[in-house]
C-alpha positions as CSV (number, residue, x, y, z in Angstrom):
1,X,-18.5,-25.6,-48.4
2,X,-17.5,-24.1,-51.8
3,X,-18.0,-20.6,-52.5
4,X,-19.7,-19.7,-55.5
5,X,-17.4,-16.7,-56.8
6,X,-20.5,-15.4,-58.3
7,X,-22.7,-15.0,-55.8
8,X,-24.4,-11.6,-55.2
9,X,-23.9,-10.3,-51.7
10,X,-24.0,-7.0,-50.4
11,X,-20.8,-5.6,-48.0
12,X,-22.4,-3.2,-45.2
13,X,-19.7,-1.1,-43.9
14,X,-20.3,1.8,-41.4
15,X,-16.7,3.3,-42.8
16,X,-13.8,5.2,-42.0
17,X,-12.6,4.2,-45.8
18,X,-9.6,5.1,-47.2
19,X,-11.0,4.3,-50.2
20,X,-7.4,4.4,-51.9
21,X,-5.7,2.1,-49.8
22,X,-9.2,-0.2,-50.3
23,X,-9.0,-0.3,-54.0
24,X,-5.1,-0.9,-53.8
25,X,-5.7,-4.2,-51.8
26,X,-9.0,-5.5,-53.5
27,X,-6.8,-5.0,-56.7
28,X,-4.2,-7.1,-55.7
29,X,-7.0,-10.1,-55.4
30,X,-7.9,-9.4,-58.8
31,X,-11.6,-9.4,-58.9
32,X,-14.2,-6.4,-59.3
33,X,-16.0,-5.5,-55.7
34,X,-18.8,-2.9,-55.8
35,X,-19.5,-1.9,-52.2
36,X,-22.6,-0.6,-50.2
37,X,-21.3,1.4,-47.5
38,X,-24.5,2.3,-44.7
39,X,-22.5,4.1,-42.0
40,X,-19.7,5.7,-40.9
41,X,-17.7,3.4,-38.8
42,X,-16.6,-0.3,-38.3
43,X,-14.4,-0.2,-41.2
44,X,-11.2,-0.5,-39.4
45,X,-12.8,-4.1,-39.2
46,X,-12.8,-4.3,-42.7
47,X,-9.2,-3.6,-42.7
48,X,-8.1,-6.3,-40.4
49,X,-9.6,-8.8,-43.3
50,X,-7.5,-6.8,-46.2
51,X,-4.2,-7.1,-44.3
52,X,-4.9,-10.8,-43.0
53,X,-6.1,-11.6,-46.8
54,X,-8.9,-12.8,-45.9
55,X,-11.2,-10.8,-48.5
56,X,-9.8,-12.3,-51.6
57,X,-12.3,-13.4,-53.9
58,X,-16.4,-14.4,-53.3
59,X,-18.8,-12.9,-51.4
60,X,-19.6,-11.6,-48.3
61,X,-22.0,-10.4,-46.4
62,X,-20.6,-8.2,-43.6
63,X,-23.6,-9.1,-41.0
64,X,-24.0,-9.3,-37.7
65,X,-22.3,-12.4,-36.2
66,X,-22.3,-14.8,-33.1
67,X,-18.5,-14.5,-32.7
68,X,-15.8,-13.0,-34.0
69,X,-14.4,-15.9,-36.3
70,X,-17.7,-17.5,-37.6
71,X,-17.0,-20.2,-40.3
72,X,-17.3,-18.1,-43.9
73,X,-20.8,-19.7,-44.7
74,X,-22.4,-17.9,-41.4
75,X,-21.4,-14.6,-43.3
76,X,-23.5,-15.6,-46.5
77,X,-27.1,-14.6,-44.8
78,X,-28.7,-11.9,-47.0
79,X,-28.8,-12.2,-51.0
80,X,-29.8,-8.5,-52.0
81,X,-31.2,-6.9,-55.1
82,X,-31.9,-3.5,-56.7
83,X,-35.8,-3.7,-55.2
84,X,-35.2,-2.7,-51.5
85,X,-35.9,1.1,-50.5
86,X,-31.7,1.6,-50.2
87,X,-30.1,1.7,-53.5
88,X,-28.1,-1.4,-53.0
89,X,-24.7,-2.0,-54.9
90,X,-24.0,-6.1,-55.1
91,X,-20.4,-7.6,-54.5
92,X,-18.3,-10.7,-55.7
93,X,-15.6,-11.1,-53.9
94,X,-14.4,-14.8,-51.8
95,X,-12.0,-15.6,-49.5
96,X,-8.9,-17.5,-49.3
97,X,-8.8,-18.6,-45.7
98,X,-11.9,-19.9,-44.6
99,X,-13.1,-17.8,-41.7
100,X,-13.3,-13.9,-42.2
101,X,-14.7,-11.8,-39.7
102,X,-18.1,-10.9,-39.9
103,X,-18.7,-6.7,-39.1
104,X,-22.2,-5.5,-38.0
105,X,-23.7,-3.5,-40.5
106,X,-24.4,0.2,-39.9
107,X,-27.5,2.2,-40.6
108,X,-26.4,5.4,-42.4
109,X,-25.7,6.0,-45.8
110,X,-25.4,4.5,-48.8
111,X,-22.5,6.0,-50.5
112,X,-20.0,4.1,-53.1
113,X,-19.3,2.1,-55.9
114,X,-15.9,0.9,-55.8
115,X,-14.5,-1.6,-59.0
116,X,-11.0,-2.7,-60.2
117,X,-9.2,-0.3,-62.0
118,X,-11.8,2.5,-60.6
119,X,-10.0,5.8,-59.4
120,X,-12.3,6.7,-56.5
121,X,-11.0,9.2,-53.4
122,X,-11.7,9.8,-50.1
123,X,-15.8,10.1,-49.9
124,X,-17.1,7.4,-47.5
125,X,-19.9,8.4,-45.2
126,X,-19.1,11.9,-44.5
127,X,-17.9,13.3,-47.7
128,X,-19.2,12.4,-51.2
129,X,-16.8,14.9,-52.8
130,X,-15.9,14.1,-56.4
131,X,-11.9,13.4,-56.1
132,X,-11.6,14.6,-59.8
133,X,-13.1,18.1,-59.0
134,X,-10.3,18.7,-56.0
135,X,-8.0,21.6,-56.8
136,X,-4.4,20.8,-55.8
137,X,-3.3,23.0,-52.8
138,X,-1.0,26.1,-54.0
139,X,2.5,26.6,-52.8
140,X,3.7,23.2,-52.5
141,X,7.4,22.2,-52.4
142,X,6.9,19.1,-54.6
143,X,4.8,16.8,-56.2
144,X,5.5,14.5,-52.7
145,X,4.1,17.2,-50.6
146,X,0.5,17.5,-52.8
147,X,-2.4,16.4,-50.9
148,X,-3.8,13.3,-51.8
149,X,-7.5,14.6,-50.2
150,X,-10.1,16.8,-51.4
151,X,-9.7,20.6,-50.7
152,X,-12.3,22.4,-52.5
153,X,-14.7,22.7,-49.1
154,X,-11.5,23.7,-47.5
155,X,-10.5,28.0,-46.7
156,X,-7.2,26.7,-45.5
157,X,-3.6,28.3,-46.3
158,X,-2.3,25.0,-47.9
159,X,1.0,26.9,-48.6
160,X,2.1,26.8,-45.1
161,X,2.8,23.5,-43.4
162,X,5.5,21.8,-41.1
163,X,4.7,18.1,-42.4
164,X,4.4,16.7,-46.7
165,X,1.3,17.0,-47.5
166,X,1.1,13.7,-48.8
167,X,1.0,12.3,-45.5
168,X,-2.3,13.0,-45.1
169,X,-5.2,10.5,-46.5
170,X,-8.8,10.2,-46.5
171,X,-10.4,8.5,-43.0
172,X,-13.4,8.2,-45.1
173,X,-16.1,10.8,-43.5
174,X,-15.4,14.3,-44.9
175,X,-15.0,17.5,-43.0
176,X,-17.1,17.6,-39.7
177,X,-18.5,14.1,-41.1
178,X,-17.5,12.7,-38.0
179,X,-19.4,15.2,-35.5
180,X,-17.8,17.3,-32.3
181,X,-20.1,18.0,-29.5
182,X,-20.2,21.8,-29.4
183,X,-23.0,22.2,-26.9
184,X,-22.4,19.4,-24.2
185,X,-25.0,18.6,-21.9
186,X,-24.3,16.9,-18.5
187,X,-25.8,14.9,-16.3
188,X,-25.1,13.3,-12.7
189,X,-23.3,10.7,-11.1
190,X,-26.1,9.1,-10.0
191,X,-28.0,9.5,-13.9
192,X,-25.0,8.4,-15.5
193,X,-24.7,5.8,-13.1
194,X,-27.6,4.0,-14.7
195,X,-26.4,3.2,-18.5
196,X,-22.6,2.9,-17.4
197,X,-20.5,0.0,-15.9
198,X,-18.4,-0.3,-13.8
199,X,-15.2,-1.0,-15.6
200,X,-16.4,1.0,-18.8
201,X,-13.7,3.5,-19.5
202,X,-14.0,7.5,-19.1
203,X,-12.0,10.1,-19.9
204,X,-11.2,12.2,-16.2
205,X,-10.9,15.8,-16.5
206,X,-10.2,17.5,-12.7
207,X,-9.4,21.2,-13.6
208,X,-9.8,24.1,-11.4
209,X,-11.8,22.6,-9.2
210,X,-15.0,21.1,-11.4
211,X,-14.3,17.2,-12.4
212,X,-15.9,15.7,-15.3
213,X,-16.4,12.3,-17.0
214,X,-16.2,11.8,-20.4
215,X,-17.5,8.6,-21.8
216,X,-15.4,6.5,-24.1
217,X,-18.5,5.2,-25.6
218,X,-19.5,8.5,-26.6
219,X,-16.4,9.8,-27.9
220,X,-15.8,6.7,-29.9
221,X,-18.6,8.4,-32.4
222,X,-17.7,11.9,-31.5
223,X,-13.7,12.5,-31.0
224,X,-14.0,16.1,-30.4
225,X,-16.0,17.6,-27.2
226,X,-15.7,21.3,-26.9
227,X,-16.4,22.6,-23.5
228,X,-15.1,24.9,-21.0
229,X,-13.8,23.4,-17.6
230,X,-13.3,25.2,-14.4
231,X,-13.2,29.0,-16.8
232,X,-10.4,27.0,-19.4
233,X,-12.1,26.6,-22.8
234,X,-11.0,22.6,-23.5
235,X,-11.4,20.2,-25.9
236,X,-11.7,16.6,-25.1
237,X,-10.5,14.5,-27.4
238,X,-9.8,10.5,-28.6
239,X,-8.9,9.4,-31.2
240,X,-9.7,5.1,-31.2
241,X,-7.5,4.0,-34.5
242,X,-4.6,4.9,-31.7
243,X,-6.1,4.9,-28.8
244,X,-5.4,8.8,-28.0
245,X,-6.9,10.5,-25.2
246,X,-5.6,14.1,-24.4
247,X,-7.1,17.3,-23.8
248,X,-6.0,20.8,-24.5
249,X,-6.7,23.8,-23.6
250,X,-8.5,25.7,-26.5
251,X,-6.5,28.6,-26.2
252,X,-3.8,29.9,-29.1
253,X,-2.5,34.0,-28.4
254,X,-5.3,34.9,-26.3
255,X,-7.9,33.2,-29.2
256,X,-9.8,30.4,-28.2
257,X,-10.4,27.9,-30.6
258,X,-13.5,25.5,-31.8
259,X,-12.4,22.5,-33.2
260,X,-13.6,20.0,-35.7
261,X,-12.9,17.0,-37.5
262,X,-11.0,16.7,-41.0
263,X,-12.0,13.7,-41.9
264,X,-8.3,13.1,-42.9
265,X,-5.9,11.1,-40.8
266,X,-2.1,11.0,-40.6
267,X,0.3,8.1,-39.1
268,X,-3.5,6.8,-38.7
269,X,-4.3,9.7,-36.2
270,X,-6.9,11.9,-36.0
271,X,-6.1,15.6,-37.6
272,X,-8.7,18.3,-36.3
273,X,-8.9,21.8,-37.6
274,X,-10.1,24.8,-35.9
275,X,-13.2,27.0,-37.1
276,X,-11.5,29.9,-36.7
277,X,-8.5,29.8,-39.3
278,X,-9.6,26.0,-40.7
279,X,-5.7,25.0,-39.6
280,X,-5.0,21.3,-39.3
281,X,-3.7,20.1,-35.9
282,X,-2.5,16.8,-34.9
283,X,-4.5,15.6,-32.2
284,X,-0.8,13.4,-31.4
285,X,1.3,16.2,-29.9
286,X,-1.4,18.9,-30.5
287,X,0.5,21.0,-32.7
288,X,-1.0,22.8,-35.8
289,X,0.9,21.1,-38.9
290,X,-1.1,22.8,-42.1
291,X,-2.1,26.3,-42.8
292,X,-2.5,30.2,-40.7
293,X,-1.6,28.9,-37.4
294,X,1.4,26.2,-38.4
295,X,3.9,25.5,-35.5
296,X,1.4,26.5,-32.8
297,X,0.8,24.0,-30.0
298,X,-2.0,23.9,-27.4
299,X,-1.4,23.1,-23.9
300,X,-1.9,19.6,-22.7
301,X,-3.7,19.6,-19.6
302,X,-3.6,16.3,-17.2
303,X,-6.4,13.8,-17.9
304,X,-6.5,10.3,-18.0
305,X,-8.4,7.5,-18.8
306,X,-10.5,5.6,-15.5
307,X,-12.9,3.0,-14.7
308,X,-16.5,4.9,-14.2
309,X,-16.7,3.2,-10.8
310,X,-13.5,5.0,-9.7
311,X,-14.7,8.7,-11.4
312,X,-18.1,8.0,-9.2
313,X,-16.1,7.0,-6.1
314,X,-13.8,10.2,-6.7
315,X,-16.2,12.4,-7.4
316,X,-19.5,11.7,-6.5
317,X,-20.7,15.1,-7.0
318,X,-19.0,15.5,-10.3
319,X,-20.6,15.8,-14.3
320,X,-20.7,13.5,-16.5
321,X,-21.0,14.1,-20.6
322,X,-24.4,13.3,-21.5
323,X,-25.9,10.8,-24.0
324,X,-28.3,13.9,-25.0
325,X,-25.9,15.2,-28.0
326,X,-27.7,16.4,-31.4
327,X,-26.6,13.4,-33.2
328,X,-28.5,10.1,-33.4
329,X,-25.7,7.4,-32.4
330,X,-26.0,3.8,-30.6
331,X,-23.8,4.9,-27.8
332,X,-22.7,1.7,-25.4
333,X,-22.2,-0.1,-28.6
334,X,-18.6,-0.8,-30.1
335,X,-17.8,0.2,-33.6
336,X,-14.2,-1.0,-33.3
337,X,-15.0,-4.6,-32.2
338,X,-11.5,-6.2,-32.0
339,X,-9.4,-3.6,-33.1
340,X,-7.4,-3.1,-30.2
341,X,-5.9,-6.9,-31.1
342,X,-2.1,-6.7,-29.6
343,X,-0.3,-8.0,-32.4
344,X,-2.5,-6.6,-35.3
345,X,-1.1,-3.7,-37.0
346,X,-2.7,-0.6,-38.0
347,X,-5.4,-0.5,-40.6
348,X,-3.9,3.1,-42.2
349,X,-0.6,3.3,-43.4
350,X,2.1,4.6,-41.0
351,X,5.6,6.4,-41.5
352,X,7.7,4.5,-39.6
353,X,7.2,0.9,-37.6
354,X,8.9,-0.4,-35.2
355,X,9.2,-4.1,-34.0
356,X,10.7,-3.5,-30.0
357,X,6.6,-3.6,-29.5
358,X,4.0,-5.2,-30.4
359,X,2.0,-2.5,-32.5
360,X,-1.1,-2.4,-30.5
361,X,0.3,-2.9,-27.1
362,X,-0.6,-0.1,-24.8
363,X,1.4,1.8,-23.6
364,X,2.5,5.6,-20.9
365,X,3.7,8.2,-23.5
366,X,5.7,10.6,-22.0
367,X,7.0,13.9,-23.4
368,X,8.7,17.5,-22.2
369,X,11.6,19.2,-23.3
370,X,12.0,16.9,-26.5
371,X,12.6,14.2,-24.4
372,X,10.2,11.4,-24.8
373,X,9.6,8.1,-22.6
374,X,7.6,4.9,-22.9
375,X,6.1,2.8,-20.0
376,X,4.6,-0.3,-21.6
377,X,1.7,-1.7,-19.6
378,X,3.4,-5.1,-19.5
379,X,6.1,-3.8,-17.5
380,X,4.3,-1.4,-15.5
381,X,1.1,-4.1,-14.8
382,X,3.7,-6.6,-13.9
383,X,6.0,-3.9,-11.1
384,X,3.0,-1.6,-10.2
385,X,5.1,1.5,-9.6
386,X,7.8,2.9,-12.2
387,X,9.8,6.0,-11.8
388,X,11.3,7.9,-14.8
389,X,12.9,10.8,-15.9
390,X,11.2,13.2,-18.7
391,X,13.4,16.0,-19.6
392,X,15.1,16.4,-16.4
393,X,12.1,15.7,-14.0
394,X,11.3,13.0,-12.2
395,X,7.6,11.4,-12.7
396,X,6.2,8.4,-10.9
397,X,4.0,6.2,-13.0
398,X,1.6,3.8,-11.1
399,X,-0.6,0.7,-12.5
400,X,-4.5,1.3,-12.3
401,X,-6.3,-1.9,-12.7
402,X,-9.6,-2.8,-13.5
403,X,-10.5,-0.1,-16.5
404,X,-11.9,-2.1,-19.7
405,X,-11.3,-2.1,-23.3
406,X,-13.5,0.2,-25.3
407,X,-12.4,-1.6,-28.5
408,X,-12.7,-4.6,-28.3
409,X,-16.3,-6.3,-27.5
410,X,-19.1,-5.3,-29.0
411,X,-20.6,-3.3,-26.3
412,X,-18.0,-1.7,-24.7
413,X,-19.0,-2.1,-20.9
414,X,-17.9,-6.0,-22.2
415,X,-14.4,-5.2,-23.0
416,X,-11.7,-6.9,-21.4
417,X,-10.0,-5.6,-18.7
418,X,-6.6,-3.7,-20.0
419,X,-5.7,-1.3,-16.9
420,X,-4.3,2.3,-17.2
421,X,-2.4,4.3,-15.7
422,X,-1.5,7.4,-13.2
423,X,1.4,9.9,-13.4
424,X,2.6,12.2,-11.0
425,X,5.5,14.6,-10.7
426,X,7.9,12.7,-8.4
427,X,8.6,16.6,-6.2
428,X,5.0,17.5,-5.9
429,X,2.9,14.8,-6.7
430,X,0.7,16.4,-9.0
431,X,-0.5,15.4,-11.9
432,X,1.4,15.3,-15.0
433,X,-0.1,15.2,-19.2
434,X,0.4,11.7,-20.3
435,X,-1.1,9.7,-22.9
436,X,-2.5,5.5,-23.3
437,X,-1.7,5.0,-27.4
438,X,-0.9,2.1,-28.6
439,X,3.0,1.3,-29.5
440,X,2.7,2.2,-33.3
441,X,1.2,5.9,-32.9
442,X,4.7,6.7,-30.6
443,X,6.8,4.7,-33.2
444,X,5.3,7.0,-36.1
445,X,5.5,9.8,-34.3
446,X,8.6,9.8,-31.8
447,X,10.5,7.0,-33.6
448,X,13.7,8.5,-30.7
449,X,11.1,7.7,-27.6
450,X,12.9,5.5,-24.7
451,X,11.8,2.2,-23.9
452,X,11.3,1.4,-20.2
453,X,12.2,-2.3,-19.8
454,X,12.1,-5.1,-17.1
455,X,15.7,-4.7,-16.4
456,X,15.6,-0.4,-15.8
């Protein structure tokens, strides 16, 4: 069926936008696109169809589908106009190959205007900051190490930093747009046990003594949980545009930290900041890389991500983070659907790439002493047991089956099955900090990491 480039249609994103790298690629298919954007989330989806050029030219209507490569026409459901209660933006845009990916709508705000030729910045769902009215930070090197992000909500010393500035983009929400949990609630084994699935993945926290679980499907709207774990002030964080889950121990010269979302990203990974000096940390490597506290790092405590049925097995008398948090999300459901694709590559720009991986393939990150190692879960599904050295110590690294994607289905207790994994230090047998990203997040950030093959 033709499309009819002129065709009013509404695009629904729930966004993490970077609205310059949008405008960049709608500009290079020529045509005008004026955007509604009702969420937060989901936009990573919208990515996939820039970089496949798939959004070219006509209109869509980014809807809720039957599968993920419905024909183009099943996208074309809802005609819009100015009446409704939202104030509703139209779009004409088509599409060169003939079946784009349809994104579920979201239900939040209703935020942007985007056109060709437009200069717009990061605002998206969380922010709304007028890009024009953004002082330039002070004490920069160069005009490559300006930021290219809003700073005027910001008390941070921009002057000190360890990485450029311009590095850093919008993710689309602003500051805190994407909410921590502050004041976690918790509830049983056996209450948890009733809204999650077996396979459905969860953060495992065992620390002096207390264990907890810490839903994927809650931190996928989340990122940050602050908590305190066995006396040790923690935050439990993931990050899903690279699949980071780590944890650190809150605690920098005897201060302990509360930590919140940027809204910024770098190398496509999440950057927090901490309340108490509004310093920018890399949640990759958890080091502080902008402002008061640059070059400190928080301790990475062992965690790791499981299958709930194993947490519950494990510890059956253990907490788990509850779905009782002060925001109003639809936890269980998926706002990544099909991101974690193997061979798809990232939706925000990184630094580096590198082709001995596929971008998205899982993989064991290892790091200590500057010596970094990668496991891929290829080679460690297919030989069950692989032992390395990281910065002289020996660590065995074991294949855990049976743990689902959260990023790929819909609802995430749907995900296909993608494993994880267990580390240990080969002389003691306890558990060692490791990390599940995918293969471009180590590539940006440890471009000198070793590659455990078939053959070691």
């Amino acid at each position: 069926m033709a499309v009819d480039d002129h065709r009013p249609r509404t695009i629904e994103l729930p966004c993490r936008l970077p609205v310059e790298l949008f405008e960049r690629d709608v500009g290079r298919a020529g045509k005008a696109v004026f955007l509604e954007l009702v969420g937060r989330q989901d936009v990573d989806e919208l990515g996939l169809l820039i970089r496949e050029q798939a959004l070219q030219l006509g209109a869509i209507n980014l809807s809720r589908h039957r599968s993920p490569w419905d024909p183009l026409e099943d996208c074309f459901q809802r005609p819009v106009g100015c009446e409704t209660v939202r104030s509703r933006f139209v779009a004409g845009c088509s599409v060169r190959r003939g079946r784009p990916r349809c994104i579920e709508p979201g239900v939040r705000w209703v935020v942007l205007a985007l056109g060709l030729g437009v200069a717009l910045a990061a605002a998206g769902c969380g922010g709304g900051q007028d890009p024009g009215s953004s002082p330039r930070p002070t004490g920069s090197a160069s005009v490559d190490d300006e930021l290219a992000v809003p700073t005027a909500e910001w008390a941070t010393d921009f002057s000190q930093h360890s990485v450029p500035l311009s590095e850093f983009q919008s993710g689309g929400p602003g500051k805190d747009g994407i909410p921590s949990i502050d004041v976690p609630k918790f509830v049983s084994v056996e209450e948890a046990d009733e809204w999650l699935s077996e396979r459905e993945p969860v953060i495992e926290l065992a620390h002096e003594g207390t264990a907890r679980a810490y839903p994927i499907q809650i931190l996928v709207w989340h990122e940050i949980v602050n908590d305190e774990v066995g006396g040790t002030p923690v935050a439990v964080t993931f990050c899903p545009l690279c699949n980071t889950a780590l944890v650190f121990d809150r605690r920098v010269d005897g201060r302990v930290l509360d930590f919140g979302t940027t809204g910024n990203l770098r190398n496509s990974d999440l950057v927090m900041y901490d309340r108490q000096t509004e310093s920018w940390w890399q949640q990759f490597g958890g080091e502080a890389v902008v402002g008061e506290l640059t070059g400190a790092e928080l301790e990475h405590l062992p965690a790791r991500i499981v299958a709930w049925e194993d947490f519950a097995q494990r510890h059956p008398d253990g907490d788990v983070l509850s779905q009782e948090t002060e925001a109003v999300r639809d936890y269980g459901r998926n706002p990544y659907e099909g991101y974690d694709d193997v061979d798809s590559g990232p939706f925000f720009p990184v630094s580096r790439e590198d082709d001995r991986l596929a971008p998205k393939e899982r993989v064991v990150f290892l790091e200590r002493e500057g010596d970094a190692v990668v496991v891929p879960f290829g080679v460690l599904a297919e030989q069950g047991r692989v032992e390395v050295e990281v910065g002289g110590k020996g660590v065995v690294v074991e294949w855990v089956p049976g743990v689902g994607s959260p990023l790929d289905e819909p609802s995430v207790a749907e995900g296909r099955e993608v494993g994880s994994a267990a580390v240990t230090d080969a002389a003691t047998g306890e558990d060692v900090p490791f990390d599940q990203p995918f293969w471009f997040a180590v590539a940006a950030f440890r471009p000198d990491a070793r590659i455990v093959t078939d053959s070691d």
